[in-house]
N, C-alpha and C positions, 0 to 999 in steps of 0.2 A: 605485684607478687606479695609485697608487706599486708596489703589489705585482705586478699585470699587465704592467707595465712592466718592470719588475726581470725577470723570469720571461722576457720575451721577449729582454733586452738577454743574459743568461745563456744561453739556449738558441741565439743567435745567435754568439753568441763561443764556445761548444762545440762547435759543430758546426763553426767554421771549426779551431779550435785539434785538436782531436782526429785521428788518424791511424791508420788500417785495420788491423785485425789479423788476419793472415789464417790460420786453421786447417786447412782442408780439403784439404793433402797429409796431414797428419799424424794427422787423427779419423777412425777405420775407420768408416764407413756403414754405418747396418743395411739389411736388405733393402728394398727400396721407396723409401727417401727417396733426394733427390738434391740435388745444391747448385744443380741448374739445373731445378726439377722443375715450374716454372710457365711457362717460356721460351717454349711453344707459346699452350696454355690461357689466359695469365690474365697475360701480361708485364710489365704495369701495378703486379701486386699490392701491391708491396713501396712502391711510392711514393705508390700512395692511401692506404696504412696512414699512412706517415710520416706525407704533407701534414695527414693531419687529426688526429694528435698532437701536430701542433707545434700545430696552433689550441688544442686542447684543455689544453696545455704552459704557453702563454702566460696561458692563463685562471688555471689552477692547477698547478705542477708538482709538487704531494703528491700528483698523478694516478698521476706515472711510476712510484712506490713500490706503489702498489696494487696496477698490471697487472703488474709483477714479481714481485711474491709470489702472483697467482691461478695461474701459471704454474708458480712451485715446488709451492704445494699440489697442482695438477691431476699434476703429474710424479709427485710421491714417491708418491701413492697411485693403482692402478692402472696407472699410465703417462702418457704424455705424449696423453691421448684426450680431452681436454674433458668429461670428465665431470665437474667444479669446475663448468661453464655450468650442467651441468643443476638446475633450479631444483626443488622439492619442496611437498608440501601437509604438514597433519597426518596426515593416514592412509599417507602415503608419502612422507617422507621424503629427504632425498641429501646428499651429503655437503656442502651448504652449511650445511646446518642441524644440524650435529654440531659442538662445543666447538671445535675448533681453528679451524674456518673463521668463525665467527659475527664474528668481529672483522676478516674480508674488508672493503673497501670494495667495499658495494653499486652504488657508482658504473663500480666498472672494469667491472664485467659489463653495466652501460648503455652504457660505452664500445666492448666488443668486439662489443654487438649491432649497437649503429651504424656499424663498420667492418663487419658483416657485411654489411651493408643498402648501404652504398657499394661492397665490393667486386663482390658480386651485380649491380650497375647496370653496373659497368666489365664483367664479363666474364661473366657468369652465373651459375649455380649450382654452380662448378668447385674451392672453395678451401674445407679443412674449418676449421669452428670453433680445430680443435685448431691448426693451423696459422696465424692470425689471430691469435690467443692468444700463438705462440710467437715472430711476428714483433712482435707489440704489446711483448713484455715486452724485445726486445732492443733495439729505440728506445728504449722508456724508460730503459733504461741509457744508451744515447748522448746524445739528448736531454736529459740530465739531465748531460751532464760522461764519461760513461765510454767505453769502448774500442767503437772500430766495428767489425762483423765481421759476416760470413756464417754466416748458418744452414740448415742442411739442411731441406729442403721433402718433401711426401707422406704427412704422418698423416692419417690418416682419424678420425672421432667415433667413438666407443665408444657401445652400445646399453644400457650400464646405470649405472648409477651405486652406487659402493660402498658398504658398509653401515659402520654406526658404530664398529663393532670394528675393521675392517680402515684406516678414517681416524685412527682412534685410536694405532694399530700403526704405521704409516708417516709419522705427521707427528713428528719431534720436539718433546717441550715445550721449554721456554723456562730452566724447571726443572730441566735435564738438566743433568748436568757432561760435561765433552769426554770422559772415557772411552765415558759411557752414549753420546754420541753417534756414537763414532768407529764400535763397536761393531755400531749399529744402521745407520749407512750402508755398512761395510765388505760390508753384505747386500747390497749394491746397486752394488758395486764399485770404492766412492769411495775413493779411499786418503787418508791424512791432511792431503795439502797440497788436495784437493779440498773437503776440510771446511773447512777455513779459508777456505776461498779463495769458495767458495758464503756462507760467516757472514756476508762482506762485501757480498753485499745489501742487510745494515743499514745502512751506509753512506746509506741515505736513508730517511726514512719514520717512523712516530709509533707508540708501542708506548702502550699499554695500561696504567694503575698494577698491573692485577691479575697482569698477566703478570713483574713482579721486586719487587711487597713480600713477596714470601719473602725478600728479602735485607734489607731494612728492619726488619720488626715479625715475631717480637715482639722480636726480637736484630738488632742491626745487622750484616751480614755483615764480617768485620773485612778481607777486600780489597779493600773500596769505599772510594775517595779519601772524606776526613771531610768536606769542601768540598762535593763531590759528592753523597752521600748526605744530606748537610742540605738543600740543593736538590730533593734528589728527596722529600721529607719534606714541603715545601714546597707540592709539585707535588700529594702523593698524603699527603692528612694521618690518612690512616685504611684501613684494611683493604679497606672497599668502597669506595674512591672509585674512579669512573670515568670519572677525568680522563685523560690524555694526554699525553706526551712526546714530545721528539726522540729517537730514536736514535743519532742521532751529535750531539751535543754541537758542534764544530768547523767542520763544515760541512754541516747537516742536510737542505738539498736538492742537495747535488750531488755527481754520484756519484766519490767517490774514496778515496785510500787512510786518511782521518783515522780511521774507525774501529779502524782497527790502531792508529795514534795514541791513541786513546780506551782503549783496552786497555791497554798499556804504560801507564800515567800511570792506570791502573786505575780509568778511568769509562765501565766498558761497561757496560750494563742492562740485559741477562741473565744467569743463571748461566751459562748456555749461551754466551754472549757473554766475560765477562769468564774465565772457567776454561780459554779457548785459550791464553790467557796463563798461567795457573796453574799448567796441565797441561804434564811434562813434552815428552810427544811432539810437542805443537804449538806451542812458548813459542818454537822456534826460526822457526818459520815465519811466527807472527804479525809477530815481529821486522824478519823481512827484508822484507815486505810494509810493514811499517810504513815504515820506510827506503827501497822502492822502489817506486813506482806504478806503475811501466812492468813489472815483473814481478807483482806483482798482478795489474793489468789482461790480461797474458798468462795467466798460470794463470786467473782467472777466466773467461777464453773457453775454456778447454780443459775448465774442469769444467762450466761451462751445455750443451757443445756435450753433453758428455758424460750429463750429464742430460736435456737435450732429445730422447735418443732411448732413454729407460729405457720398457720394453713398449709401444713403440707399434704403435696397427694402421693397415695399407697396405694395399697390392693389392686385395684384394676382401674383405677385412674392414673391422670398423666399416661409417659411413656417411658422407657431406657433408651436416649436418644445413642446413635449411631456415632452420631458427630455434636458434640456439646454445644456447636454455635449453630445448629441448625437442627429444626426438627423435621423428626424422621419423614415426615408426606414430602415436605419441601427440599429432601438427599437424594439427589438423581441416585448417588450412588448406592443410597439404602434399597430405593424401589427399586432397582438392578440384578440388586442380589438377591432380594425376595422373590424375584422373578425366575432367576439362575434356581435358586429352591425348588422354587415350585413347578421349574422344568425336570428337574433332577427325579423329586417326588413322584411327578406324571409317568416317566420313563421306566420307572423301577417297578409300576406295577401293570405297565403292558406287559 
């Protein structure tokens, strides 16, 4: 009761204290999307998502961390098309079930089905996965303490789901140093304050022991604070333990600048994480972030806005799926009702 409590008095004092950051003269639009793209359709959308985050918020806000990262995974690979929803068997596969994703919480994809299922009741069939997705993951940033802002609306669902090669290729490990990763995002037109400024999603949320005892065993990595790394030792006493951590040390559900924090005073828990600091080209940028939240917070709206629209499909690609973890050919129960229509339609003009 003391933690639901907490969680609500937090997300209520965020949400008054917090102040609008507003992007949309300055992020050029890809085709199709629009900052007003539901105004007609579906006006409600943005505030049935909230309302029922904030319930979901108050229960647990390790929630808001989850829907944040299904969102980056679903972006880097393929695009911003919901293809991270689509769910898989053994004989087929998708990219929830390949390495980088398995340590997804299973829960946030319960979450976005159930805001499917809410927004569907408020307006219909009009508002794609991918988009639900991309609004779910920017409350969780606010809702949790960070910068409130506008998002571009009009992705449509993706009809496939990428293969393990290609999930493999576009998710960064954890293991990477900042060059390998500046590297592999510069493909994608991130330039170096956008890498940084994206890392700070860690800023909330629970990693993994598997994902940084390479810095641990069998050699202690020597720019892990000694304090720090006894602790993590503590946490993860063995090569396979799959126990869990905070990712931010300082203030681990709420989202702000401590993880730059955590860096500089060299207690981040990635290589990926602690080598922004290490690494020349972004040891300055970590810096300033560290020292200024209100610019973090700017630059990190500038590079989600900016990711949020890496290959999406609009207009009359993709689909509006039915059911977020499956697309619509493959919904007994979509082809059902389109059927139940198109009996309806026949009848009414005998």
């Amino acid at each position: 009761m003391a933690s639901r409590l907490t969680s609500f008095v937090l997300i209520a004092c965020l949400v008054i204290a917090s102040s609008p950051v507003h992007v949309s003269s300055s992020v050029p639009l890809k085709k199709g999307l629009s900052w007003s793209f539901y105004e007609n359709s579906c006006p409600k959308v943005e505030s049935v998502i909230r309302k029922h985050l904030k319930k979901v918020f108050e229960e647990d806000i390790g929630q808001a961390a989850g829907l944040l990262r299904v969102h980056f995974h679903d972006c880097f690979v393929q695009g911003c098309d919901g293809s991270i929803l689509l769910s898989g068997t053994a004989n087929a596969p998708t990219e929830q079930d390949f390495t980088p994703n398995l340590s997804l919480r299973r829960t946030a994809f319960k979450i976005i089905d159930d805001l499917r299922e809410l927004v569907d009741k408020k307006c219909g069939r009009v508002v794609s996965c991918a988009d639900i997705a991309t609004i779910a993951a920017r409350d969780s940033v606010y809702l949790s303490g960070g910068p409130e802002y506008e998002v571009p609306l009009g992705r449509r669902d993706g009809l496939t789901s990428a293969n393990e090669n290609v999930t493999l290729e576009n998710l960064p490990a954890p293991t990477e140093n900042a060059s390998q990763i500046l590297t592999a995002l510069a493909k994608k037109h991130f330039d170096a304050t956008d890498v940084v400024a994206l890392s700070g999603g860690h800023t909330i949320g629970l990693a993994h022991c598997a994902a940084f005892q390479n810095r641990l065993y069998p050699t202690q990595d020597p720019t892990m604070e000694k304090t720090f790394a006894l602790d993590l030792k503590g946490v993860c006493p063995t090569t396979n333990s799959t126990n869990t951590t905070v990712n931010d040390i300082r203030s681990p559900n709420r989202f702000d600048n401590k993880y730059y924090v955590d860096l500089v005073h060299r207690e981040g828990l990635f290589t990926s994480d602690q080598d922004l600091y290490e690494d020349s080209t972004t040891r300055d940028i970590v810096t300033s972030f560290a020292e200024d939240q209100e610019l973090f917070f700017d630059k990190f709206v500038l590079a989600m806005t900016k990711m949020g629209q890496l290959s999406v499909l609009t207009g009359a690609k993709g689909e509006i799926r039915a059911n977020c973890s499956v697309t619509n050919s493959n919904n007994p129960d979509f082809l059902a009702s389109v059927v139940e229509e198109d009996l309806e339609s026949y009848a009414e003009l005998k």
